[in-house]
C-alpha positions in Angstrom: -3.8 -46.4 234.8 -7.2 -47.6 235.2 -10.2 -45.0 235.1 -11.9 -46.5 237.8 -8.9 -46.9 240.3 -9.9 -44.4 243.2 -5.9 -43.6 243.9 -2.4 -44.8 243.9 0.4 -45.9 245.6 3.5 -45.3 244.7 6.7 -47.3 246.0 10.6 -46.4 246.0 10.9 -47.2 242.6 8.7 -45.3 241.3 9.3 -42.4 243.7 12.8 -42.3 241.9 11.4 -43.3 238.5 9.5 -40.1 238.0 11.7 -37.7 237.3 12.4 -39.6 234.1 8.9 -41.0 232.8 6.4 -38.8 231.0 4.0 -41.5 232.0 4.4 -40.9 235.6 4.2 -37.3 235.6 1.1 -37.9 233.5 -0.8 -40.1 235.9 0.7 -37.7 238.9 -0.7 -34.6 237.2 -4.4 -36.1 236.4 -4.7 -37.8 239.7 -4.3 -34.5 241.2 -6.7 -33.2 239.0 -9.3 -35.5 239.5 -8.7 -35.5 243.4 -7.7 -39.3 243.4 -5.1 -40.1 246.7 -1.7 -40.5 245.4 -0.2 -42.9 248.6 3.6 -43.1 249.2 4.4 -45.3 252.6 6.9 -43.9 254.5 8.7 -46.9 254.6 9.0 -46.2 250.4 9.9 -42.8 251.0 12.7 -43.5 253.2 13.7 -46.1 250.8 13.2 -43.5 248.2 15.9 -41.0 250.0 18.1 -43.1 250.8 19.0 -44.0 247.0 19.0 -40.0 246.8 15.2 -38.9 245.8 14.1 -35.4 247.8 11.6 -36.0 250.2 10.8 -32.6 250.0 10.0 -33.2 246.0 7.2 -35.0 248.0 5.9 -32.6 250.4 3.2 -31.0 248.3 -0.8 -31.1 247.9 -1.9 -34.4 246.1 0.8 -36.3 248.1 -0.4 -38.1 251.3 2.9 -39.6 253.6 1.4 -42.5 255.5 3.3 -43.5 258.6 4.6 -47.0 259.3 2.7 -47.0 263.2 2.3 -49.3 265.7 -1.4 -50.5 265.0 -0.5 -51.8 261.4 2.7 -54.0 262.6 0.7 -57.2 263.3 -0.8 -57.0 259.9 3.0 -56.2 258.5 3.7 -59.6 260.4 0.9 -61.6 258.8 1.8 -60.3 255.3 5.4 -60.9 255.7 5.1 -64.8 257.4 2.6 -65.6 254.8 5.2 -64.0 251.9 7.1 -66.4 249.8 10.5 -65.4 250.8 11.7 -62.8 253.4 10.0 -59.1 252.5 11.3 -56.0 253.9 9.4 -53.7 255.8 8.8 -51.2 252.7 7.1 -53.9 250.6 5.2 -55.4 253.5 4.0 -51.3 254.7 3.0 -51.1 250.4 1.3 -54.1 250.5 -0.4 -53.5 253.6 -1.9 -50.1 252.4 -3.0 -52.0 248.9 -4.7 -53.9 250.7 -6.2 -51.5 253.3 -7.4 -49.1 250.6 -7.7 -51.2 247.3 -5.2 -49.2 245.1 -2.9 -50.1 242.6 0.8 -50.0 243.3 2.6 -47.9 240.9 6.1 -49.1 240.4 9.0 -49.0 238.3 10.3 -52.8 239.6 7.6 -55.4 239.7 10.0 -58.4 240.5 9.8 -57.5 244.5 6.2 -57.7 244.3 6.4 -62.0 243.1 7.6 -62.8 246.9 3.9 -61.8 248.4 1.6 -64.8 248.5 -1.7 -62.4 247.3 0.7 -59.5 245.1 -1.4 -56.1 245.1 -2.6 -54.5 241.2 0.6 -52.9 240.2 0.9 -49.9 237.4 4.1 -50.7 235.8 6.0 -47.4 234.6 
């Protein structure tokens, strides 16, 4: 990870990715140690669960849940009809918060990431 990255987001595959990757935990356990925002989109977490990660594995201090709400959906539109094939709403919510905060996306699947016309900085695990 970079030093000077002020937080993280993580997507689905990474969510289900860390379980297994020393890396991860590493980057998990010194961003909460140096107070940096570790970001997961609901839309990722959902995504997440539903390929059988714990939400609850989520629910602690360091984690910040960020809603997929009404007053982001126009820029969710914008990302996805500028995107260079269809996007689903997870990778449109991630690449809407990239964008809104600045952060690296930390993922275990960068291929999704090709189909946005401006891709965020992604942390490959």
């Amino acid at each position: 990870m970079r030093p000077a990255a002020a937080g993280t987001i993580l997507d689905a595959s990474a969510l289900l990715a860390l379980p297994r990757s020393i890396y991860g935990q590493v980057l998990i356990e010194m961003s909460v140690r140096e107070h940096r925002p570790l970001v997961i989109p609901a839309a990722s977490l959902y995504t997440a669960a539903l390929a059988g990660a714990d939400p609850a594995d989520f629910d602690a201090a360091g984690f910040t849940v960020i809603a997929l709400s009404q007053a982001i959906v126009p820029g969710l539109v914008l990302l996805g009809r500028s995107a260079l094939a269809h996007i689903g709403p997870e990778l449109a919510h991630i690449a809407w918060e990239a964008r809104a905060t600045g952060y690296p996306v930390l993922t275990a699947n960068a291929a999704p990431y090709r189909d946005l016309a401006a891709p965020p900085d992604l942390e490959i695990l």
